[in-house]
VEXVO-664373 format. One record per atom (N, C-alpha, C): atom name; residue in three letters; residue number from 0; x, y, z. Coordinates in steps of 0.05 Angstrom, whole numbers, plus 32768, in hexadecimal, padded with zeros to 4 digits. Layout:
N
['CA'; 'ALA'; NUM; [X; Y; Z]] ...
END
This chain:
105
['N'; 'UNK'; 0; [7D3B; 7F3C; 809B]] ['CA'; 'UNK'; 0; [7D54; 7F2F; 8097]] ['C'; 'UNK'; 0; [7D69; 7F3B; 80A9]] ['N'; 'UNK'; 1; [7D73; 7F2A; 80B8]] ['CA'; 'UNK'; 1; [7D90; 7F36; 80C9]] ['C'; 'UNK'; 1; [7DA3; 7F2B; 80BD]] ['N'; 'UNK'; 2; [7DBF; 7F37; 80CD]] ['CA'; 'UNK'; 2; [7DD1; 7F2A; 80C0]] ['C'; 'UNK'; 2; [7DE1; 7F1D; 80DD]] ['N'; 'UNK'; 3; [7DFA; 7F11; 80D7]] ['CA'; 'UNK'; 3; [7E0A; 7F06; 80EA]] ['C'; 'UNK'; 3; [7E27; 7F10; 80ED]] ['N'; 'UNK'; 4; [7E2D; 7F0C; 8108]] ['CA'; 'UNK'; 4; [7E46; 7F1B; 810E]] ['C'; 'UNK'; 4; [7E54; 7F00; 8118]] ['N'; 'UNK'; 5; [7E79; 7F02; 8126]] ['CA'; 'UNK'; 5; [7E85; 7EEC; 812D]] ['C'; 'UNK'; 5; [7E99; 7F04; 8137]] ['N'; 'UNK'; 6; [7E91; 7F13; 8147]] ['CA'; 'UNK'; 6; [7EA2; 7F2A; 815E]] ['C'; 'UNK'; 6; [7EBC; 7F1F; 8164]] ['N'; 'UNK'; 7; [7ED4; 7F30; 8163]] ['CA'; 'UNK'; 7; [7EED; 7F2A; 8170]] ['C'; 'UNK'; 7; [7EF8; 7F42; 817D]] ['N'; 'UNK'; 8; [7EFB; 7F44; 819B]] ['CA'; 'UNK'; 8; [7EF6; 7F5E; 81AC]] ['C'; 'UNK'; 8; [7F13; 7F65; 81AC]] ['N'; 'UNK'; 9; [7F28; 7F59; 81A1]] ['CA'; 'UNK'; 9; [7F48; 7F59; 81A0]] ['C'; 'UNK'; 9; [7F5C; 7F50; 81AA]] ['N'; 'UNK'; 10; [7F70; 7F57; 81AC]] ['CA'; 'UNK'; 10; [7F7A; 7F49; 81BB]] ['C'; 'UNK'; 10; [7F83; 7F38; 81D9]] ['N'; 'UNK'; 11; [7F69; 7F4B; 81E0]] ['CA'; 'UNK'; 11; [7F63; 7F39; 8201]] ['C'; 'UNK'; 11; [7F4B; 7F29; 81FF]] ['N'; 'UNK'; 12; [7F41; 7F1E; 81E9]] ['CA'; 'UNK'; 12; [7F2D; 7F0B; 81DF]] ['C'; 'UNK'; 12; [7F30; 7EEE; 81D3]] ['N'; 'UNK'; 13; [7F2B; 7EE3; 81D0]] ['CA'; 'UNK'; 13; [7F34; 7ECA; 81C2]] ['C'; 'UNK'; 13; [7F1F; 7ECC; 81AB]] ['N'; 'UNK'; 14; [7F24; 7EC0; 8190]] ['CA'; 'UNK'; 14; [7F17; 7EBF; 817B]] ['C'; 'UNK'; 14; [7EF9; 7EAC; 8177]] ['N'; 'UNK'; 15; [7EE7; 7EB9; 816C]] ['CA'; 'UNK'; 15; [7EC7; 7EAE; 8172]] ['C'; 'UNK'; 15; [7ED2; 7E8E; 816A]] ['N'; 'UNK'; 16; [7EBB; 7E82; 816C]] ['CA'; 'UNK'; 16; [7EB9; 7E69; 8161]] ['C'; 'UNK'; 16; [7E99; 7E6B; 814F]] ['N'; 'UNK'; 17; [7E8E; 7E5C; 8145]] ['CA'; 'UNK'; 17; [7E73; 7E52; 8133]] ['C'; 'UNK'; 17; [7E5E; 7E5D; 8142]] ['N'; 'UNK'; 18; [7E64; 7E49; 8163]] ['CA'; 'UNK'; 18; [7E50; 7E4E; 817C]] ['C'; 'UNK'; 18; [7E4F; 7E6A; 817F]] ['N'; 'UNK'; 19; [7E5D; 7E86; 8174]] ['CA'; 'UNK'; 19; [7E66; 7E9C; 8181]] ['C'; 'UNK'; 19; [7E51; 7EAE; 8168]] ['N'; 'UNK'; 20; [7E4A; 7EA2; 814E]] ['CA'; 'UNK'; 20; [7E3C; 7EB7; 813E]] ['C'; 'UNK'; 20; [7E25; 7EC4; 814E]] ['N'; 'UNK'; 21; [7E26; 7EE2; 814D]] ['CA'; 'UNK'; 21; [7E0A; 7EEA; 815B]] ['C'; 'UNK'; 21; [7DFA; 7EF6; 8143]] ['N'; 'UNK'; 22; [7DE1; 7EF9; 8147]] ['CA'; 'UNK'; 22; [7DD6; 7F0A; 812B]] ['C'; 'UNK'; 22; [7DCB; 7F24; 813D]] ['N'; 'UNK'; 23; [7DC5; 7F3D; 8122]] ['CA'; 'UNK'; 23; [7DC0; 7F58; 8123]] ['C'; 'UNK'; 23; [7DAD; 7F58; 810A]] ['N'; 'UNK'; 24; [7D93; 7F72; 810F]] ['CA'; 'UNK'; 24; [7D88; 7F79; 8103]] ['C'; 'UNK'; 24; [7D93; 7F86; 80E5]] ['N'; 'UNK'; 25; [7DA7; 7F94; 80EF]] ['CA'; 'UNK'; 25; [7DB0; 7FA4; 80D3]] ['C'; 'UNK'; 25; [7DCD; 7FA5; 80E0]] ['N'; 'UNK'; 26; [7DDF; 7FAE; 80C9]] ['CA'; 'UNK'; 26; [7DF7; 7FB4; 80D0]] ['C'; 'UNK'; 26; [7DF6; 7FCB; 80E1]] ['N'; 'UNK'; 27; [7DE9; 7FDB; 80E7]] ['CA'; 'UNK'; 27; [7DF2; 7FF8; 80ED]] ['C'; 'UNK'; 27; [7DEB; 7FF0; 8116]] ['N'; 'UNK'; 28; [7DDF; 7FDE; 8110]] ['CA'; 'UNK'; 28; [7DD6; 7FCD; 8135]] ['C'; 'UNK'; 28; [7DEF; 7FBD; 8131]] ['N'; 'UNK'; 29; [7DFC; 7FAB; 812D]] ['CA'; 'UNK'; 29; [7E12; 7F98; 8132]] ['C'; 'UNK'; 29; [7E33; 7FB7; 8138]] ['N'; 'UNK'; 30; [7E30; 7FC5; 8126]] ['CA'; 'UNK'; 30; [7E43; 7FDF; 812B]] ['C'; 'UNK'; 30; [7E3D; 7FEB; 8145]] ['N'; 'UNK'; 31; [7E25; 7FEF; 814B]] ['CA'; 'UNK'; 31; [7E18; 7FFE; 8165]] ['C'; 'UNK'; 31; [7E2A; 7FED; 817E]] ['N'; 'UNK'; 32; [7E1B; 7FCE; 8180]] ['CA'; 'UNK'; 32; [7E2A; 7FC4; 818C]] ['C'; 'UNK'; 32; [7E44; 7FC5; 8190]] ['N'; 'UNK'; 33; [7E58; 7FBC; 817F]] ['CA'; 'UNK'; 33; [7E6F; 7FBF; 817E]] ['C'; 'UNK'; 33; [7E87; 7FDC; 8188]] ['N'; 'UNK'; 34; [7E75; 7FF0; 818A]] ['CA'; 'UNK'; 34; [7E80; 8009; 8191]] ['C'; 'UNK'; 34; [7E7D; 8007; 81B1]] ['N'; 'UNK'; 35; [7E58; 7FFD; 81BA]] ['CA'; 'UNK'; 35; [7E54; 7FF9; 81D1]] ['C'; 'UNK'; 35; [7E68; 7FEB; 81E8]] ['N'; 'UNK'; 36; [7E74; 7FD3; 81D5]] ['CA'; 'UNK'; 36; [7E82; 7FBD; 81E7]] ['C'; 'UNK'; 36; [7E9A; 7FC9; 81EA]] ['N'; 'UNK'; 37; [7EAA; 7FDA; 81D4]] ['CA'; 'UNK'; 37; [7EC0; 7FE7; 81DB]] ['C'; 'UNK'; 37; [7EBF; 7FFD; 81EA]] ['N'; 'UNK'; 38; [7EA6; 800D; 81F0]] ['CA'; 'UNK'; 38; [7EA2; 8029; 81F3]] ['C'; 'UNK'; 38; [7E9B; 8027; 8215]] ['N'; 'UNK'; 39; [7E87; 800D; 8221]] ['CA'; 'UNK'; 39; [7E7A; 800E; 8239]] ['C'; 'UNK'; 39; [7E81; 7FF3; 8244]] ['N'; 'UNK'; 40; [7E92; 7FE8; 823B]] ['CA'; 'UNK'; 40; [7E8D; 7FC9; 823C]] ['C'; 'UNK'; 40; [7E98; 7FC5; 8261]] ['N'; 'UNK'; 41; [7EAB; 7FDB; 8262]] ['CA'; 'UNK'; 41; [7EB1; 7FD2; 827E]] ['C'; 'UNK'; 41; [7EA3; 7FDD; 8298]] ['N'; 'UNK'; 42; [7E92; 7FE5; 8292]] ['CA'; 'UNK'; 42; [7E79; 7FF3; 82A1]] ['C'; 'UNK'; 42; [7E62; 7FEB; 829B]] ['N'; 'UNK'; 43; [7E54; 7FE4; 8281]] ['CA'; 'UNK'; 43; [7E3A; 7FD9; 827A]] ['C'; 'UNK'; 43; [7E3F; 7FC1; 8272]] ['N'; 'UNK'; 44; [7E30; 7FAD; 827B]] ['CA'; 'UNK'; 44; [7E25; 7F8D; 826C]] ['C'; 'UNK'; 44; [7E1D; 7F91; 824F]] ['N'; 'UNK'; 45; [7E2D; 7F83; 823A]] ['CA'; 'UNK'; 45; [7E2B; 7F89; 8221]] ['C'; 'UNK'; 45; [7E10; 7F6C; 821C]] ['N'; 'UNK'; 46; [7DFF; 7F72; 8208]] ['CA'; 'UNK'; 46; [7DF0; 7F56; 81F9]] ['C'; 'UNK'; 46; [7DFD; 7F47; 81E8]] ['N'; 'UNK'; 47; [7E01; 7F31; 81E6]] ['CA'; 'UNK'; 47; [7E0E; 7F1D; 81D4]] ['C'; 'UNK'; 47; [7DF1; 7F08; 81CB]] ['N'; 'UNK'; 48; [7DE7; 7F10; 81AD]] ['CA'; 'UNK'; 48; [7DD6; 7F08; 81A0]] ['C'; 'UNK'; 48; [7DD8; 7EF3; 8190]] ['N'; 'UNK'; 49; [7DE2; 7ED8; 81A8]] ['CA'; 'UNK'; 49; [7DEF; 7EBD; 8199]] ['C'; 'UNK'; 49; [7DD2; 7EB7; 817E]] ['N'; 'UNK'; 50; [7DE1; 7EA7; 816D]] ['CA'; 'UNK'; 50; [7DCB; 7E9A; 815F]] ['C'; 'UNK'; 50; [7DC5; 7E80; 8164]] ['N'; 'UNK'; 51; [7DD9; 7E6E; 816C]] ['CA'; 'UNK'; 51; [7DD9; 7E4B; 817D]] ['C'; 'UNK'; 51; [7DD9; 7E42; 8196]] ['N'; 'UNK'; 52; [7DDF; 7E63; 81AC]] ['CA'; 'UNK'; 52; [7DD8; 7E5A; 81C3]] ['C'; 'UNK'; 52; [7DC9; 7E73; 81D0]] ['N'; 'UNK'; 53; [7DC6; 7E6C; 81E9]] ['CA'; 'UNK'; 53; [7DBB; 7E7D; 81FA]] ['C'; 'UNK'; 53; [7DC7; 7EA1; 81F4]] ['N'; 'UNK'; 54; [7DB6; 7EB9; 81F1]] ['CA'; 'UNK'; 54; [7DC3; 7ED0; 81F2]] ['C'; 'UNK'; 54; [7DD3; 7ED3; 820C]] ['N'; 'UNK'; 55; [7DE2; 7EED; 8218]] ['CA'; 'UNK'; 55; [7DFD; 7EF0; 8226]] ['C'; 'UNK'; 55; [7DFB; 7F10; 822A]] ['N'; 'UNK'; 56; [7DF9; 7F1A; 8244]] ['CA'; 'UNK'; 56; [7DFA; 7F34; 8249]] ['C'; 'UNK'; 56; [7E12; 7F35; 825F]] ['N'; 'UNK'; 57; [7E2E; 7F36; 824C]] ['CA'; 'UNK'; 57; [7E45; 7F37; 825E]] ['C'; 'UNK'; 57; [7E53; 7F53; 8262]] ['N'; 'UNK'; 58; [7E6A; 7F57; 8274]] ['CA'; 'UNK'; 58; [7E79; 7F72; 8274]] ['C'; 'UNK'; 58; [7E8B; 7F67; 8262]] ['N'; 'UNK'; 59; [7E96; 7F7F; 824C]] ['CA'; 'UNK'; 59; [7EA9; 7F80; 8240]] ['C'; 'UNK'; 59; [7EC8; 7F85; 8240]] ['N'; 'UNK'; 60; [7EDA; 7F82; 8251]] ['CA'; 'UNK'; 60; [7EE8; 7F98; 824C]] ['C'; 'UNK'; 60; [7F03; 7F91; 8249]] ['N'; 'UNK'; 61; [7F1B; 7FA2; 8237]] ['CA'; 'UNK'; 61; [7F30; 7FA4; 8229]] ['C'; 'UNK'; 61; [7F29; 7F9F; 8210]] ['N'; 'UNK'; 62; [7F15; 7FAA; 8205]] ['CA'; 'UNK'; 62; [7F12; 7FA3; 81F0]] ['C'; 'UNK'; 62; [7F20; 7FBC; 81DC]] ['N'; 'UNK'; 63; [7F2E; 7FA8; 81CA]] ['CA'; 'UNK'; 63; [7F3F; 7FC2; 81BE]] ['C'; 'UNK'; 63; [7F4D; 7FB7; 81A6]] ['N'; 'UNK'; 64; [7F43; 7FC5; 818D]] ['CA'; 'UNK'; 64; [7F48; 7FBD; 8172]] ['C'; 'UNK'; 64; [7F35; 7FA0; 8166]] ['N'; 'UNK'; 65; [7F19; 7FAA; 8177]] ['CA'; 'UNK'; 65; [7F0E; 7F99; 816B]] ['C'; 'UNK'; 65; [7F06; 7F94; 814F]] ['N'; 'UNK'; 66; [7EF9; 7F7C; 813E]] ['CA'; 'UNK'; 66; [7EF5; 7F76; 812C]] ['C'; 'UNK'; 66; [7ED4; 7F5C; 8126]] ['N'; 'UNK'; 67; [7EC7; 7F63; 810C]] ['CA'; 'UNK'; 67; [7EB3; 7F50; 810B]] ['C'; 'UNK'; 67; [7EB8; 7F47; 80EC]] ['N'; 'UNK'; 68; [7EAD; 7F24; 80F8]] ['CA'; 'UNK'; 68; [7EA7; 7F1C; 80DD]] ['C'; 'UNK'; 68; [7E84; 7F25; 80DA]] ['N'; 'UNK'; 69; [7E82; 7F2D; 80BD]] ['CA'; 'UNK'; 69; [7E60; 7F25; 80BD]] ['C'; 'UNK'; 69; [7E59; 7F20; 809D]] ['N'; 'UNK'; 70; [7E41; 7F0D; 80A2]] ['CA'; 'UNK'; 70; [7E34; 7EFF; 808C]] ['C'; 'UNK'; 70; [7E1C; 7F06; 8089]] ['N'; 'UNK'; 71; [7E09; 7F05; 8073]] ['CA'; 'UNK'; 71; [7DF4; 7F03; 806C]] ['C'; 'UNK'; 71; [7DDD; 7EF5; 806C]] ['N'; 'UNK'; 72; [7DEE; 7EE0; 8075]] ['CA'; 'UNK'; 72; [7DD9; 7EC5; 807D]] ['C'; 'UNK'; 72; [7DE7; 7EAC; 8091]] ['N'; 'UNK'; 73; [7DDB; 7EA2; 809F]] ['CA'; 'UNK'; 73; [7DE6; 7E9A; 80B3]] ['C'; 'UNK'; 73; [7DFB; 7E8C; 80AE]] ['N'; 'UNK'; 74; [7E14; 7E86; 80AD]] ['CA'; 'UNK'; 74; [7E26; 7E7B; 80B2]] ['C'; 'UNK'; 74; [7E24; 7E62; 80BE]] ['N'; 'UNK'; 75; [7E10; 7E5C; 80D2]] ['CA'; 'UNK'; 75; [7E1C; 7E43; 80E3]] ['C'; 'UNK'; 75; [7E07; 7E36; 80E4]] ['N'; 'UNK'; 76; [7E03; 7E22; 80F6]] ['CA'; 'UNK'; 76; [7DE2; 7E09; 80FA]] ['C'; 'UNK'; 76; [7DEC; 7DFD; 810D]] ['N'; 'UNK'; 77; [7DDB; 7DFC; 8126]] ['CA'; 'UNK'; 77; [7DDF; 7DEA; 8142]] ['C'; 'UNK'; 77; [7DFC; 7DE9; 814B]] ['N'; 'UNK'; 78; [7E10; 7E10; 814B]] ['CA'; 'UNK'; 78; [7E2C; 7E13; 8152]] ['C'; 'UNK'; 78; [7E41; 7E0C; 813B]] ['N'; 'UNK'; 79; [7E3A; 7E02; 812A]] ['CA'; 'UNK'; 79; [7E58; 7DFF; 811A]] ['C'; 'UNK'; 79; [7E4D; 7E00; 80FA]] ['N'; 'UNK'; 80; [7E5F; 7E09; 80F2]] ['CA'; 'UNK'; 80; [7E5F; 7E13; 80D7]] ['C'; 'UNK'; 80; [7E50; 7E05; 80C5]] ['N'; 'UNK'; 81; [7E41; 7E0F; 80A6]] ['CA'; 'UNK'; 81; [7E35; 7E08; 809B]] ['C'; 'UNK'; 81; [7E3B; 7DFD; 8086]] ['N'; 'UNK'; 82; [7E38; 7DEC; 8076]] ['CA'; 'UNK'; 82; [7E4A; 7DE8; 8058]] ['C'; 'UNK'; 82; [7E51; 7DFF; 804C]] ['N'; 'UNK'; 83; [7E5D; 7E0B; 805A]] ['CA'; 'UNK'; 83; [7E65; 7E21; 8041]] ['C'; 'UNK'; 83; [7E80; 7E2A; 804E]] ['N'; 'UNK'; 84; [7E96; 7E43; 8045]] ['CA'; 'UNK'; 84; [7EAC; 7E46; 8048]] ['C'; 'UNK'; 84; [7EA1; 7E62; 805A]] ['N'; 'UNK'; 85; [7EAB; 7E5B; 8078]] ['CA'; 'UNK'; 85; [7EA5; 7E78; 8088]] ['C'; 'UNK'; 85; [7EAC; 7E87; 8088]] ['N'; 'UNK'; 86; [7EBD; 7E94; 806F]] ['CA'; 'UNK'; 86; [7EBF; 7EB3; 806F]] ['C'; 'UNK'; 86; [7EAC; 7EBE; 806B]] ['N'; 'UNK'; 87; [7EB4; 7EDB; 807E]] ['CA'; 'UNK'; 87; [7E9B; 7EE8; 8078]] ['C'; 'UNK'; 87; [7E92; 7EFB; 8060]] ['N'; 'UNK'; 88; [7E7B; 7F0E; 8059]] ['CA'; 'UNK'; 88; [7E76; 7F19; 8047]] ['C'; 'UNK'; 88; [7E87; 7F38; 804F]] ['N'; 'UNK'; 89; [7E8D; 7F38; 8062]] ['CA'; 'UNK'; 89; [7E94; 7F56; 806E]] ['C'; 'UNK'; 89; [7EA0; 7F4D; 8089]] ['N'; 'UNK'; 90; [7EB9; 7F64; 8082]] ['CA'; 'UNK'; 90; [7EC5; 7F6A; 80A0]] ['C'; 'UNK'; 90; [7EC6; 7F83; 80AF]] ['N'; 'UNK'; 91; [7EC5; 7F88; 80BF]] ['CA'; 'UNK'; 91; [7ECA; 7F99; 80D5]] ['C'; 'UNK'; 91; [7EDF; 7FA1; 80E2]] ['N'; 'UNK'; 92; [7EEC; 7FBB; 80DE]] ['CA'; 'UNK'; 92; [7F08; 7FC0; 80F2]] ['C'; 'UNK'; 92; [7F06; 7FD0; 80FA]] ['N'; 'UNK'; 93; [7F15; 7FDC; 8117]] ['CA'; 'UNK'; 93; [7F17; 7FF2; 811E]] ['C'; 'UNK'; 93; [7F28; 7FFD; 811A]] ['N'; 'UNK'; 94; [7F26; 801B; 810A]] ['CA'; 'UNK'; 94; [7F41; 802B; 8102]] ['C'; 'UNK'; 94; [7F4E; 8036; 811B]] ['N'; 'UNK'; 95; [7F60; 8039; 8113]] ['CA'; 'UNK'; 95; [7F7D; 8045; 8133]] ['C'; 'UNK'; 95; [7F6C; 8057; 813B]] ['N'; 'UNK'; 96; [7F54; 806E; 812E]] ['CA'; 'UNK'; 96; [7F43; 8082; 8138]] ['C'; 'UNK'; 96; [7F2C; 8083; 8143]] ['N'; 'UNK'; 97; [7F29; 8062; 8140]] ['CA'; 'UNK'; 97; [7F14; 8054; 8152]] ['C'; 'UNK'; 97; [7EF3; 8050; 8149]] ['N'; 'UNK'; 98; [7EF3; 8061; 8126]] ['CA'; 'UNK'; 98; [7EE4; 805A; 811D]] ['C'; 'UNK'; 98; [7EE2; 8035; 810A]] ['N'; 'UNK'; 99; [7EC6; 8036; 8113]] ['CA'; 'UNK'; 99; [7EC5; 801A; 80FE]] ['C'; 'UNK'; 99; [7EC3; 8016; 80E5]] ['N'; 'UNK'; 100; [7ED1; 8000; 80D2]] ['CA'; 'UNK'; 100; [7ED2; 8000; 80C2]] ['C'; 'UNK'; 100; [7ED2; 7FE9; 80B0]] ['N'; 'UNK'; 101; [7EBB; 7FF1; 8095]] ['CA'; 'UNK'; 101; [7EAC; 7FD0; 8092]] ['C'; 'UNK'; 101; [7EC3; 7FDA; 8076]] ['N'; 'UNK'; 102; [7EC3; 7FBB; 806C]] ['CA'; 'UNK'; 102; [7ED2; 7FB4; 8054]] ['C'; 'UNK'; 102; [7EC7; 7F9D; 804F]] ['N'; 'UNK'; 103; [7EC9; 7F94; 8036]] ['CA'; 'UNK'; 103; [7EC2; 7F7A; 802F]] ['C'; 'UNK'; 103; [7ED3; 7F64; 8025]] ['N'; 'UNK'; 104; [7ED7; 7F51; 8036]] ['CA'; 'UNK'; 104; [7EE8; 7F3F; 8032]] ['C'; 'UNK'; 104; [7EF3; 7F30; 8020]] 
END
């Protein structure tokens, strides 16, 4: 069982869309990521582990005060949302100290 993320890298990002959910094995891999893209992003090609389109090994960079939605079960079908209300089960913030931090929405 994985779960799903819907990444927002901050404010030099524009906000995911449906097409944008990627999935992760466990939460503690979707966090890994997420430190990665802020931590290397402007030096290393980050993976973007779409679930409706092709994966994405891009550079990241200004990423700052990022944030994730994530669910438990997929959220979306062929890019756009599922009958259901897309909030997610859990959010993701980065504290001013740069650690991450899950809460539940």
């Amino acid at each position: 069982m994985g779960i799903y993320i819907l990444w927002h890298g901050g404010s030099s990002y524009s906000h995911g869309e449906a097409r944008d959910v990627e999935t992760f094995p466990t939460l503690d891999d979707a966090k890994d990521a997420m430190s990665s893209r802020q931590e290397s992003g402007y030096w290393q090609k980050q993976d973007f582990r779409y679930v409706n389109r092709d994966w994405e090994c891009v550079f990241t960079p200004n990423v700052e005060g990022d944030s994730a939605w994530f669910w438990f079960d997929n959220p979306t079908a062929d890019g756009d949302w599922v009958n259901r209300d897309p909030y997610p089960d859990l959010v993701i913030d980065r504290a001013e100290d740069g650690t991450l931090q899950v809460d539940t929405a």
